[in-house]
N, C-alpha and C positions, 0 to 999 in steps of 0.2 A: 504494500500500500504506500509505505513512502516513499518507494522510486518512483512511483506514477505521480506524486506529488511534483517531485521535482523535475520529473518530464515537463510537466505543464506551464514553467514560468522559463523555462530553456524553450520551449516552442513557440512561446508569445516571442519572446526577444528576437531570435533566430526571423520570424514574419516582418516582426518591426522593422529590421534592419535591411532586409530585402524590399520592403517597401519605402524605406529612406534612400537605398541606394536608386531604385528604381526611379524617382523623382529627381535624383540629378543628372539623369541622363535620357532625358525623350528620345523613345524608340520611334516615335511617330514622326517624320518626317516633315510633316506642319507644323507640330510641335518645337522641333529643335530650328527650322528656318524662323518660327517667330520668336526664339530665345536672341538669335542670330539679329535680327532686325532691332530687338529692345537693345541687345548689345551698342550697336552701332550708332542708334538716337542716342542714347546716352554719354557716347565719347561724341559724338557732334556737339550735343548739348553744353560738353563742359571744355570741349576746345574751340568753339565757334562764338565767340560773342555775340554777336547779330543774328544769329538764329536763335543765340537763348532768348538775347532780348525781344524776337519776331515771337515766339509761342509762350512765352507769359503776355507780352502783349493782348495776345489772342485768347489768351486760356484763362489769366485772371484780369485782365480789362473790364467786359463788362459784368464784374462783380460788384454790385454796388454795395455791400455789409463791409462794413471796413476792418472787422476781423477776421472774416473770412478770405477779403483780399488779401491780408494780410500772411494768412496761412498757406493759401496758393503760390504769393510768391515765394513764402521760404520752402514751400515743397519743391522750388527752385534750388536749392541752395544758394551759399555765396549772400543770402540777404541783402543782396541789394535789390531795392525796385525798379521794376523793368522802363524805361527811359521811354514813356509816355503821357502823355494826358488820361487820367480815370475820371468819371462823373464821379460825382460828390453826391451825398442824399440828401 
């Protein structure tokens, strides 16, 4: 009876672990070109100035709550505000 105990928490682990590994590596082929794609926007984002500052523009512009604008742009990093005009409420 006790070895079948501790089968049971050795086969939960051994599962878990094949399902963590299994999420770092998309077998799907749509899967891994849009890994591929977020990759590549995100080094644009952080070596491109002017595209960062084009898609906060676009993305927290017309946010008109000014803590939520707020939040948009530092889901930019880098804190600074995107080199626009925003409406006011």
């Amino acid at each position: 009876m006790t070895k079948r105990l501790l089968f049971v928490p050795a086969a939960l682990m051994l599962t878990s672990v094949g399902y963590a590994s299994a999420q770092t590596m998309p077998s799907d082929p749509t899967a891994a070109a849009n890994v591929r794609q977020s990759q590549r926007y995100e080094q644009v984002l952080s070596s491109n100035p002017s595209f960062r500052a084009k898609r906060m523009r676009e993305e927290c512009g017309p946010i008109t709550d000014a803590e939520l604008h707020a939040s948009c742009v530092a889901s930019f990093g880098g804190g600074a505000p995107p080199p626009s005009t925003r409406r006011q409420q």
